[in-house]
BAVOFI-395542 format. One record per atom (N, C-alpha, C): atom name; y negated, x, z negated; residue number from 0. Coordinates in nm, 3 decimals. Each point is the difference from the previous one (the first is absolute). Example, Ala and Ser with C-alpha at 12.3 -4.5 7.8 and 13.67 -1.06 7.14 Angstrom:
2
(site "N" (0.569 1.319 -0.780) 0)
(site "CA" (-0.119 -0.089 0.000) 0)
(site "C" (-0.120 0.090 0.000) 0)
(site "N" (-0.105 -0.035 0.072) 1)
(site "CA" (-0.119 0.082 -0.006) 1)
(site "C" (-0.109 -0.077 -0.073) 1)
END
This chain:
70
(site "N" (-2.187 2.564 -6.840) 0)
(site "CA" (0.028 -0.120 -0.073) 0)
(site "C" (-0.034 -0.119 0.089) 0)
(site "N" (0.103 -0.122 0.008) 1)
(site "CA" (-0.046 -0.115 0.106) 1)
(site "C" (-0.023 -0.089 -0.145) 1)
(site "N" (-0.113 -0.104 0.020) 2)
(site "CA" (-0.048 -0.116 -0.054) 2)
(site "C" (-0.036 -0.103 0.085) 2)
(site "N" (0.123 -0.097 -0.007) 3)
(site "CA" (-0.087 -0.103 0.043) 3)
(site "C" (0.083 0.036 0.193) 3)
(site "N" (0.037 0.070 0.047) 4)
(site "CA" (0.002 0.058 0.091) 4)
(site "C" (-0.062 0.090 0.094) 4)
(site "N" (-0.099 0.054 -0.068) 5)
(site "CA" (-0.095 0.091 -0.011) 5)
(site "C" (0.025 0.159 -0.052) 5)
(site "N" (-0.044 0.055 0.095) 6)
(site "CA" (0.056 0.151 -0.034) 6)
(site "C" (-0.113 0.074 -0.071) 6)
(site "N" (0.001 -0.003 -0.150) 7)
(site "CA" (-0.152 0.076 -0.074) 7)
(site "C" (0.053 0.130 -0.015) 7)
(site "N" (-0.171 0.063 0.024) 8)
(site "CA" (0.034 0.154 -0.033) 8)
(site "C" (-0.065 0.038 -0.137) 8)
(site "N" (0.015 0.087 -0.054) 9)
(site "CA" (-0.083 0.069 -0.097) 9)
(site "C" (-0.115 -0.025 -0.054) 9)
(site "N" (-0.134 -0.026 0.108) 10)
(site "CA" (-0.057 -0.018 -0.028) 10)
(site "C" (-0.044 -0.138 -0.009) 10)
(site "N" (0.082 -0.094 0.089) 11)
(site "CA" (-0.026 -0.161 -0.028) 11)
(site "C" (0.097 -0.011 -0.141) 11)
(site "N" (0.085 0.037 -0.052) 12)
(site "CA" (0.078 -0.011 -0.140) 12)
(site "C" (-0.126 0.070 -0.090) 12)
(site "N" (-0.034 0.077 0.002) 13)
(site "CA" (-0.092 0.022 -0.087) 13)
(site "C" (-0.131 -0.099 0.042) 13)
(site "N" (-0.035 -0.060 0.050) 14)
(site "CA" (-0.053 -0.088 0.025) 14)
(site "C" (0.022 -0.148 -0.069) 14)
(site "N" (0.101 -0.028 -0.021) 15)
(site "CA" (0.035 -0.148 -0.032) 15)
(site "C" (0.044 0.028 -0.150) 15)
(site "N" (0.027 0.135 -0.036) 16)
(site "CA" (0.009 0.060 -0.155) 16)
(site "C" (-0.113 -0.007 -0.052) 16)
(site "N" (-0.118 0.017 0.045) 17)
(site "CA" (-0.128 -0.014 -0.041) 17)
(site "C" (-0.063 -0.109 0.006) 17)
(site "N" (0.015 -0.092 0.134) 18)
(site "CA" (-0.073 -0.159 -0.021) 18)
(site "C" (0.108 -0.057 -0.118) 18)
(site "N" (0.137 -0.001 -0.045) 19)
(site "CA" (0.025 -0.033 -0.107) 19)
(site "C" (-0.020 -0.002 -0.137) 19)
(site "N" (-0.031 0.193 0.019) 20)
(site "CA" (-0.088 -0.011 -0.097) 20)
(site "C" (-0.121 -0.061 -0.047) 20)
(site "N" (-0.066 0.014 0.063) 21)
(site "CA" (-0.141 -0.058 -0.002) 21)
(site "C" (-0.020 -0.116 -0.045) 21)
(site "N" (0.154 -0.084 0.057) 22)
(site "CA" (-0.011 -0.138 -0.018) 22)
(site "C" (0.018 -0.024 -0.152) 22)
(site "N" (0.116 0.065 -0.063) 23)
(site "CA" (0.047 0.011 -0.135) 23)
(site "C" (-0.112 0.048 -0.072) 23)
(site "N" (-0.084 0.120 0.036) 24)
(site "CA" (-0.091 -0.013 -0.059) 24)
(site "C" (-0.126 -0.163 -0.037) 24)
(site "N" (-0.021 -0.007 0.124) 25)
(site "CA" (-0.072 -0.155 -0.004) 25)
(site "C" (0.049 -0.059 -0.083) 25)
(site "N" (0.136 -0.036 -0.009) 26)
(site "CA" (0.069 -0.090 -0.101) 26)
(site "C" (-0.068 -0.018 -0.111) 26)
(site "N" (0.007 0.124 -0.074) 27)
(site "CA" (0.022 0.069 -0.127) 27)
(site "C" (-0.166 -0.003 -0.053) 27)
(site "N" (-0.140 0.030 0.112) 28)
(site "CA" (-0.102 -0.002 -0.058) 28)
(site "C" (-0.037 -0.159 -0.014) 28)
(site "N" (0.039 -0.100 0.105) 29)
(site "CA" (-0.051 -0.064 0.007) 29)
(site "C" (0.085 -0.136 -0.137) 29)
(site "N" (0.108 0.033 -0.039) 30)
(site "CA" (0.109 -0.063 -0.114) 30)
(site "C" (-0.144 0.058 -0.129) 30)
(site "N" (-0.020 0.130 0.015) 31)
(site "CA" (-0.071 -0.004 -0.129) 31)
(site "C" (-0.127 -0.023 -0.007) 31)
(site "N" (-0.056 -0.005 0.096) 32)
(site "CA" (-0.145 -0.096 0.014) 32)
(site "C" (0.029 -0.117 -0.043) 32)
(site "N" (0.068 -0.082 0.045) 33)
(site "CA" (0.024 -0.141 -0.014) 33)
(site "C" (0.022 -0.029 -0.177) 33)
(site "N" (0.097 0.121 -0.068) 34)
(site "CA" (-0.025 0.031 -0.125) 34)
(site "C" (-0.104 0.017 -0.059) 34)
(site "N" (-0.074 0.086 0.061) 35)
(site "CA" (-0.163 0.059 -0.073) 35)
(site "C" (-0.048 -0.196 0.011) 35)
(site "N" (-0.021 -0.049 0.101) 36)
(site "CA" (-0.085 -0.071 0.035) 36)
(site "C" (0.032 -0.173 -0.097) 36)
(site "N" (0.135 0.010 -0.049) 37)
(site "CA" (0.075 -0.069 -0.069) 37)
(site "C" (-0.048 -0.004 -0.153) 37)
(site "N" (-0.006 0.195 -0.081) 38)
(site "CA" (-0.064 0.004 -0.087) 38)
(site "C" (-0.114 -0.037 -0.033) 38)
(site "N" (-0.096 0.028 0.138) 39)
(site "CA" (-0.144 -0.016 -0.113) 39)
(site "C" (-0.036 -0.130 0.055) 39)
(site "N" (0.041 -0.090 0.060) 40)
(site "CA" (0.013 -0.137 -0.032) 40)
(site "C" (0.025 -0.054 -0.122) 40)
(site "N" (0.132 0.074 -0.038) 41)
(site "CA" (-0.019 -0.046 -0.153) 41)
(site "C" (-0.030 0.064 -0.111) 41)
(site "N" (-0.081 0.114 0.035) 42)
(site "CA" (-0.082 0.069 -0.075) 42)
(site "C" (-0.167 -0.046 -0.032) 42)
(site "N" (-0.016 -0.069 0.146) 43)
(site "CA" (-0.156 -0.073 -0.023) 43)
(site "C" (0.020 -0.121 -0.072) 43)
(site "N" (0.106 -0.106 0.015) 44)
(site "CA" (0.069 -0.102 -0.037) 44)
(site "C" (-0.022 0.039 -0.171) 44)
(site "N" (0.077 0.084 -0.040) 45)
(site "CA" (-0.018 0.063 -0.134) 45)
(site "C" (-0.135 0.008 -0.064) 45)
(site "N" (-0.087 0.084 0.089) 46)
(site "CA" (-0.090 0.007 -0.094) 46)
(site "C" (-0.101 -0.093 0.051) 46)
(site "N" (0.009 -0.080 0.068) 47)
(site "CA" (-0.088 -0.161 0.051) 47)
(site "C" (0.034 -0.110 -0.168) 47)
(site "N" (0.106 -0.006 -0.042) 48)
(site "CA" (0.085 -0.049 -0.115) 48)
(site "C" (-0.078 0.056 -0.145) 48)
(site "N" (-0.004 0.162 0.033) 49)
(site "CA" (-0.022 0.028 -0.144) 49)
(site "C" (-0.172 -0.041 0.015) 49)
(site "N" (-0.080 0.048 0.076) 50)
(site "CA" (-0.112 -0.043 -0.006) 50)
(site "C" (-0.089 -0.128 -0.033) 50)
(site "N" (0.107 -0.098 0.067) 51)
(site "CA" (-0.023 -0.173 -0.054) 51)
(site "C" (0.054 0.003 -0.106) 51)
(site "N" (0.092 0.076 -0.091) 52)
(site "CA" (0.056 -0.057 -0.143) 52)
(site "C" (-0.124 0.045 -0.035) 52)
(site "N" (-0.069 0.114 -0.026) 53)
(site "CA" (-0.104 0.072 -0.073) 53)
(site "C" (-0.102 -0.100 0.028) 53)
(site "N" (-0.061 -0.013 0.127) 54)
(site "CA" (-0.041 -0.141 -0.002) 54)
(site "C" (-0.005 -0.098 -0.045) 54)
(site "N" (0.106 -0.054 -0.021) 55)
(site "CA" (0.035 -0.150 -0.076) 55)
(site "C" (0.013 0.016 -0.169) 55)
(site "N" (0.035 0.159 -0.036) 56)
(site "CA" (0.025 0.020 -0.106) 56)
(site "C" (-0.197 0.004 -0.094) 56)
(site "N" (-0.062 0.034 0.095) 57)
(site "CA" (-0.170 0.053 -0.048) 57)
(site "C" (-0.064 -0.124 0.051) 57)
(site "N" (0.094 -0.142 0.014) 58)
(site "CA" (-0.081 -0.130 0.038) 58)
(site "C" (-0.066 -0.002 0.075) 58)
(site "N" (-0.045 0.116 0.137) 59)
(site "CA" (-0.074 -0.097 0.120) 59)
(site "C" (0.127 -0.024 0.061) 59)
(site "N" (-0.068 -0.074 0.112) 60)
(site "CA" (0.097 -0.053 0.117) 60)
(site "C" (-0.021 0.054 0.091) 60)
(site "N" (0.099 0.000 0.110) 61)
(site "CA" (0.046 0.040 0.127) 61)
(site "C" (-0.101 -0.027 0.110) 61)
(site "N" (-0.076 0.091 0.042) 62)
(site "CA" (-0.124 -0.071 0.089) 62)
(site "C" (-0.099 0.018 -0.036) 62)
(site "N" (0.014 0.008 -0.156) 63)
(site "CA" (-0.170 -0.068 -0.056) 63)
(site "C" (-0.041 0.123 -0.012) 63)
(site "N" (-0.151 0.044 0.047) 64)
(site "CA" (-0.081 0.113 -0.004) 64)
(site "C" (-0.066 -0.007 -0.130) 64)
(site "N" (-0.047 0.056 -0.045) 65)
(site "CA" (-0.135 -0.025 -0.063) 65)
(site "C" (-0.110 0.112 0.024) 65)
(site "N" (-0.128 -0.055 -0.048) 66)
(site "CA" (-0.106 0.087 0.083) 66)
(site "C" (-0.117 -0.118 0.078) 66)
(site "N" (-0.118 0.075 0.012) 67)
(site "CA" (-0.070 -0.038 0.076) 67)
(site "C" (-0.001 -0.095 0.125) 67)
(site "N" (0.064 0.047 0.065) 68)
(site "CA" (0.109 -0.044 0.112) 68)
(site "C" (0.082 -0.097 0.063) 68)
(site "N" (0.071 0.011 -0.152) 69)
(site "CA" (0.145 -0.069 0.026) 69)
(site "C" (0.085 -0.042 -0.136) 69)
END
């Protein structure tokens, strides 16, 4: 097979069949990381929300400790 003008054999074609792969693989984990990493952004987002309603709903405020302390 010529590529490019290059005469590949067997084992450089199975060679460039595999860094393709690899690459497609990369694609594919790194598309759904970016997913994962998408969700629990707005999964902490979510429950950052429900926690201040319960908050605001039981009248303290945002910040305010109570205690010895603070």
């Amino acid at each position: 097979m010529t590529l490019f003008g290059y005469n590949l054999d067997g084992q450089q074609i199975t060679a460039l069949v595999s860094l393709l792969a690899v690459l497609a693989l990369w694609l594919v984990v790194l598309g759904r990381e970016r997913g994962y990493a998408r969700w629990f952004r707005q999964w902490e987002a979510d429950r950052k929300n429900r926690h201040d309603a319960e908050a605001d709903r039981d009248g303290r405020k945002r910040g305010h400790k109570a205690g010895p302390w603070g």
